[in-house]
C-alpha positions as CSV (number, residue, x, y, z in Angstrom):
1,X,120.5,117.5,83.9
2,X,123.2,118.1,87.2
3,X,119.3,118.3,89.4
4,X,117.8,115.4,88.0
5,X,121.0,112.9,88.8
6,X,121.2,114.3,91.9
7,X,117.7,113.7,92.6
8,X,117.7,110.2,91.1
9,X,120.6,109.7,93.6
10,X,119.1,110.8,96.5
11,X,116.0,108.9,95.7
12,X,118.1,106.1,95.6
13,X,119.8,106.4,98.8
14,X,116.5,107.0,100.7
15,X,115.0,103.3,99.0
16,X,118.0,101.8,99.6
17,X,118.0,102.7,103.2
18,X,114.4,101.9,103.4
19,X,115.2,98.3,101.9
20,X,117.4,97.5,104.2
21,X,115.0,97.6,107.5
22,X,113.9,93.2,108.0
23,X,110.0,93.0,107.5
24,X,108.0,92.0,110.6
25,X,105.6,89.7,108.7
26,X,102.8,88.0,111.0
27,X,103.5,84.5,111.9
28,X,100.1,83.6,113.5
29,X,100.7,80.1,111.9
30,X,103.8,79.5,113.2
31,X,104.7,78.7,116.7
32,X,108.3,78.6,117.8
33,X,110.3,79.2,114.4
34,X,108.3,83.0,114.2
35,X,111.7,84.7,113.2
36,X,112.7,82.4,110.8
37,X,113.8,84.0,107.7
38,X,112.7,81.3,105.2
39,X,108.5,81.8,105.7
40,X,109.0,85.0,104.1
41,X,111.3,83.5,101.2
42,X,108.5,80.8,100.7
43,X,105.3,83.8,100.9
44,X,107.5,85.7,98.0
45,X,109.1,83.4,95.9
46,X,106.5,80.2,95.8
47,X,102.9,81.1,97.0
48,X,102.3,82.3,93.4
49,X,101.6,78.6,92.4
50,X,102.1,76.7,96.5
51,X,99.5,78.8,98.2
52,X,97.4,76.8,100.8
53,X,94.3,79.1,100.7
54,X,93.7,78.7,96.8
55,X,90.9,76.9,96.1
56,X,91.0,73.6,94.5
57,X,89.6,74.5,91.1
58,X,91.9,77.3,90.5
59,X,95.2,75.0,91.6
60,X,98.3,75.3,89.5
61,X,100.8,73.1,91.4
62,X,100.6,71.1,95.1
63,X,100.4,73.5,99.1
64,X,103.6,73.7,100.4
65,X,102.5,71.0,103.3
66,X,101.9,68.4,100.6
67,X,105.4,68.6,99.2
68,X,107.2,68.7,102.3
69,X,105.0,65.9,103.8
70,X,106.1,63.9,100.4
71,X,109.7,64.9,101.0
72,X,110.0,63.2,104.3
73,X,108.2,60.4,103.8
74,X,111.8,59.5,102.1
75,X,114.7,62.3,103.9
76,X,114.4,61.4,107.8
77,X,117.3,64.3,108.5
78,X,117.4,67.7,107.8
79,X,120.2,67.7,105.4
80,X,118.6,65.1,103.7
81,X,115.8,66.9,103.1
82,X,117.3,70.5,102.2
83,X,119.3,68.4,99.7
84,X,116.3,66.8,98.1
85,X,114.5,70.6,97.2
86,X,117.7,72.5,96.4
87,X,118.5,68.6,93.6
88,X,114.4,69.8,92.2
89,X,114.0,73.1,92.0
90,X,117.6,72.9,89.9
91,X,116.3,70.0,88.1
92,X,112.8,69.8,87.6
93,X,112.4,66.9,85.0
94,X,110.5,64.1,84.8
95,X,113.3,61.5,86.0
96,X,114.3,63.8,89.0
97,X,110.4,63.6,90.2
98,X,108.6,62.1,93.5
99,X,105.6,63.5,93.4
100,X,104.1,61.4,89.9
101,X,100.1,62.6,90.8
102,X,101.2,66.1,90.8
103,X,103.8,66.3,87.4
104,X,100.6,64.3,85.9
105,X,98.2,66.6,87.0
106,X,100.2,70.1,87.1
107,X,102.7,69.6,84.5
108,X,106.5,69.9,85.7
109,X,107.3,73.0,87.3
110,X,109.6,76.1,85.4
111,X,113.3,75.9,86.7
112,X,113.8,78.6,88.8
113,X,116.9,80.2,88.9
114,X,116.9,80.6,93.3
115,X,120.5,81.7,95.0
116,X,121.6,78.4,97.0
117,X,121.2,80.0,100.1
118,X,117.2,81.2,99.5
119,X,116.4,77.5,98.6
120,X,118.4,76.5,101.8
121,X,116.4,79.1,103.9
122,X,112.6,78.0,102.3
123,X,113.6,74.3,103.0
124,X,115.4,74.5,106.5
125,X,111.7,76.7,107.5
126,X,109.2,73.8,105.4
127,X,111.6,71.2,107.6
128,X,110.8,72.7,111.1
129,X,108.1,74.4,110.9
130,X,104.5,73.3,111.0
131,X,103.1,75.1,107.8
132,X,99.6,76.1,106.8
133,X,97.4,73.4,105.4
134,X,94.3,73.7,103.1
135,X,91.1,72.4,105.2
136,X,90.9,69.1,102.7
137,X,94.2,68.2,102.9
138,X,94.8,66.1,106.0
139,X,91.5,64.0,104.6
140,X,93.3,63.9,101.4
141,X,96.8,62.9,102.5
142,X,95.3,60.2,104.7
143,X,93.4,58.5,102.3
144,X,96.7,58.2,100.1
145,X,99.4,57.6,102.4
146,X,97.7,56.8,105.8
147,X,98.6,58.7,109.2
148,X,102.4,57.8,109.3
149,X,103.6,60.9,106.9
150,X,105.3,63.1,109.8
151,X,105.0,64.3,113.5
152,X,104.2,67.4,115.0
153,X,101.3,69.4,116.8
154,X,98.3,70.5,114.8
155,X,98.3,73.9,113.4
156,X,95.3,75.9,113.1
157,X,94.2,77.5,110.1
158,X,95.8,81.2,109.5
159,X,94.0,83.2,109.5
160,X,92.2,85.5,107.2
161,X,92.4,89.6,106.6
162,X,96.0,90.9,107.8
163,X,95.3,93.6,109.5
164,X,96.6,96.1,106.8
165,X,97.7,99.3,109.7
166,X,99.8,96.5,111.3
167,X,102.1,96.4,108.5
168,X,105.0,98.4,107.7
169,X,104.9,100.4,104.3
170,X,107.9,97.5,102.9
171,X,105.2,94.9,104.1
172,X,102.0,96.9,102.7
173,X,103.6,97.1,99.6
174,X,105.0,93.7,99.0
175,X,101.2,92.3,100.1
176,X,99.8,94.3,97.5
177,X,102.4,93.4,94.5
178,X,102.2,89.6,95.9
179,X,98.5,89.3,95.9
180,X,98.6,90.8,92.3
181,X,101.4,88.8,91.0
182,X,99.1,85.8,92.3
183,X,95.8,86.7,90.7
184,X,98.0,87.3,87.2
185,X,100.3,84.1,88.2
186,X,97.3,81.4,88.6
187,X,95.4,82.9,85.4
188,X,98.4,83.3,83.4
189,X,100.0,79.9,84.5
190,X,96.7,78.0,84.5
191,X,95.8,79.4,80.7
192,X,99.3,78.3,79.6
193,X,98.8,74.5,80.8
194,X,95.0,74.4,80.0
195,X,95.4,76.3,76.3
196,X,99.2,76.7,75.4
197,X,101.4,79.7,74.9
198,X,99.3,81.7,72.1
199,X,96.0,81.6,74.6
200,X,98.1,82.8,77.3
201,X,99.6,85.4,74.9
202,X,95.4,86.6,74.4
203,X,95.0,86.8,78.3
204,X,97.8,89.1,78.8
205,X,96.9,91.4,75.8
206,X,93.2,91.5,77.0
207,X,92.8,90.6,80.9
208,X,96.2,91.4,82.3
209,X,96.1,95.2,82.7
210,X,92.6,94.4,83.9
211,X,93.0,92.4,86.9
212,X,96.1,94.6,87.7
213,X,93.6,97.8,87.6
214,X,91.0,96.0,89.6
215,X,93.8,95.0,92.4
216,X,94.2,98.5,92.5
217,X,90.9,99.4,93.4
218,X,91.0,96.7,95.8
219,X,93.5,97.8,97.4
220,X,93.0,101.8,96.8
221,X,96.5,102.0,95.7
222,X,97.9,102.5,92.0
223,X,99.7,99.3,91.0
224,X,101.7,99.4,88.2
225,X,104.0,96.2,86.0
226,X,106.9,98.7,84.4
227,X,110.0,97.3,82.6
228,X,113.3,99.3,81.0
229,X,112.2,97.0,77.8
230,X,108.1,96.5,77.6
231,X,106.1,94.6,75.5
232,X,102.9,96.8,76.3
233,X,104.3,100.7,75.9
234,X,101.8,101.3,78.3
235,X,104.5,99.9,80.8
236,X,107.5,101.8,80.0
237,X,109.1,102.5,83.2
238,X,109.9,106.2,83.9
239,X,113.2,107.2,84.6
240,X,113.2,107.1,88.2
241,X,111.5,103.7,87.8
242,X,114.5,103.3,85.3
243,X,117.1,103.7,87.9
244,X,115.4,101.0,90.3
245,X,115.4,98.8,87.4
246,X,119.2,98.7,87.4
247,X,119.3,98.6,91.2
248,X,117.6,95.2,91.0
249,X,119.7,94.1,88.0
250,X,122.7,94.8,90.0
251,X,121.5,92.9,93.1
252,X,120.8,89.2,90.5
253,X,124.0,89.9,89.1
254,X,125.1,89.8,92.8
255,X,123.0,86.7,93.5
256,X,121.4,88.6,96.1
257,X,117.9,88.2,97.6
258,X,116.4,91.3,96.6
259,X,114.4,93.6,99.3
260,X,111.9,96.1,98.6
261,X,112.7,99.9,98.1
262,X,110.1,102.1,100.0
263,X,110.3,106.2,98.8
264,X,108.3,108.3,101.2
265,X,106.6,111.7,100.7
266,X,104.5,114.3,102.5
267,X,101.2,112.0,102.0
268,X,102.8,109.1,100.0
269,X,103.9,105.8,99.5
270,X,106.3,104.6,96.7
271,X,107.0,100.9,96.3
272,X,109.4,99.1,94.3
273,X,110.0,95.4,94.1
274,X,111.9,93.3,90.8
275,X,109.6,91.0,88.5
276,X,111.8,88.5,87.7
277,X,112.1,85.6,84.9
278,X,111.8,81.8,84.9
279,X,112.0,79.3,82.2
280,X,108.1,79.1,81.6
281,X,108.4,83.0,81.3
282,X,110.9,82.2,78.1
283,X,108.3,81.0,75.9
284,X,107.5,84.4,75.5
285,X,110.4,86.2,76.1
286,X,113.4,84.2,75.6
287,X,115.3,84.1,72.5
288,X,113.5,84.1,69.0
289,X,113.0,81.5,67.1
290,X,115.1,78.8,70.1
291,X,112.6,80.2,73.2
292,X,110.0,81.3,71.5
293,X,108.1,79.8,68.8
294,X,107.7,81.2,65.3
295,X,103.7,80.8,66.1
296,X,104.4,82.3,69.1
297,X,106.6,85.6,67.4
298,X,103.5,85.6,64.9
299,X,101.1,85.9,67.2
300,X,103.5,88.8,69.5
301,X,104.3,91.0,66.3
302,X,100.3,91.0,66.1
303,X,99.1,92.1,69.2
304,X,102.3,94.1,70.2
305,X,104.0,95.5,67.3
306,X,106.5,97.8,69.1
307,X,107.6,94.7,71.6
308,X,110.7,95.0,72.9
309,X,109.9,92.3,75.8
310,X,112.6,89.5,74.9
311,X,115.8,88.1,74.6
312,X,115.8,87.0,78.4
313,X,117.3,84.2,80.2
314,X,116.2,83.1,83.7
315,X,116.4,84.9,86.4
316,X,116.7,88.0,84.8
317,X,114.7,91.3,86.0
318,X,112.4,91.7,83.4
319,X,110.4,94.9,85.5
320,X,109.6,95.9,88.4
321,X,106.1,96.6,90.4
322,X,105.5,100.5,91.3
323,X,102.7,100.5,93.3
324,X,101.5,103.9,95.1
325,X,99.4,104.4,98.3
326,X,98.4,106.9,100.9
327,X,100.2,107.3,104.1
């Protein structure tokens, strides 16, 4: 028992150490602001549902350009306009709203429970930057709101296929959970506004695991959704993956911005990174019978009857990815 804590330890401090190093993401899109700290904030925590490249039938909420072009048309400063997105994302409600076409279209967006000084970074970046654009959207915005909506150079189109042996393991391993956490994000999200909650409750129990196994293959890595409390027992994290559980608890309890922990072996790759909760998660797992329907508990005892999966607020660590791939 005196090994195994010492080896959980030491795993630890190797993560750890590993988390620390700052990600040198590619910022082909992005001319002088290529440091800035708040792209990769905005690539982690909203290009789930903000992504630029997804195509138009499989859209869950607005590009990132088309809210920040909004935004200006009525902040002319900085502040102004950091203000305005840290106000929304805290309060996303009907009356708090500016962009009408997209709440009517997407439905209003989960509250998501961001440390102050993540929202300030993502906003400060969407303020001076010149961000990627879909190829319809300059058509589109014109036609609504003419050629007046904001200044600035035109930026190409980024592009395609990251060269994968460019990017640090941290980086590999964060492109792999991200690109998953997408393709489960936009089905997930879309069957939830489309259907309701017990339709999305079917897609998880049937096509989740899935599309997680064919991202794998994808990517020729194994990527894994574990959690300390799982609603599949297919996904009970180990006890290593345990230990990094409580690593990422610690860091929300913190209201830290949580980095990935890289473990390295002989031949090896492992990669950690927190899966964390919003409000739309709490129809699910929330609290019985306040977050989550009756219908809804029905429908869980069904499908998974040793479910442990709720009881969560937002912003809580819910699991983790644990992705694997060769050196």
């Amino acid at each position: 028992m005196k090994l195994l804590t010492l080896f959980i330890a030491v795993s630890f401090m190797f993560g750890c150490k590993d988390a620390k190093k700052s990600p040198t993401y590619s910022k082909k899109s992005v001319s002088e602001t290529q440091e800035h700290i708040g792209k990769k904030l905005m690539e982690t925590n909203c290009y789930v549902c903000h992504n630029a490249t997804t195509l138009e039938d499989n859209r869950i909420a607005p590009p990132m350009i088309a809210i920040k072009k909004r935004y200006l048309m009525e902040n002319t400063t900085k502040a102004a306009f950091i203000a305005s997105m840290q106000n929304w994302i805290e309060n996303p409600t009907r009356e708090n709203a500016i962009m009408y076409g997209a709440v009517e279209r997407f439905g209003l967006m989960p509250k998501q429970a961001f440390p102050k000084e993540t929202i300030q970074q993502i906003a400060d970046y969407m303020f001076v930057s010149e961000i990627e654009k879909p190829t319809w959207f300059e058509e589109h915005y014109n036609q609504q709101f003419g050629n007046g909506g904001g200044n600035g150079k035109r930026m190409q189109r980024q592009q395609q296929g990251i060269n994968l042996k460019k990017l640090s393991y941290s980086e590999k391993g964060l492109k792999y959970a991200l690109a998953t956490k997408s393709v489960l994000g936009k089905n997930l999200m879309g069957t939830i506004q489309k259907k309701g909650t017990l339709e999305a409750l079917k897609f998880c129990n049937i096509k989740a695991d899935p599309l997680t196994d064919s991202m794998s293959v994808m990517y020729k890595a194994t990527i894994k959704r574990v959690s300390d409390k799982p609603r599949n027992v297919n996904n009970t994290a180990n006890i290593l993956e345990k230990g990094y559980i409580a690593v990422f608890k610690k860091e929300v309890q913190l209201n830290k911005e949580s980095e990935p922990i890289v473990v390295e072996s002989a031949e090896n790759v492992k990669f950690y990174y927190p899966i964390k909760t919003n409000s739309m998660c709490l129809q699910c797992h929330g609290t019985p019978t306040s977050d989550i329907k009756n219908t809804t508990l029905a429908e869980i005892d069904k499908l998974y009857p040793d479910d442990l999966a709720v009881g969560y607020t937002e912003n809580q660590v819910r699991g983790i990815w644990s992705i694997t791939f060769h050196k």
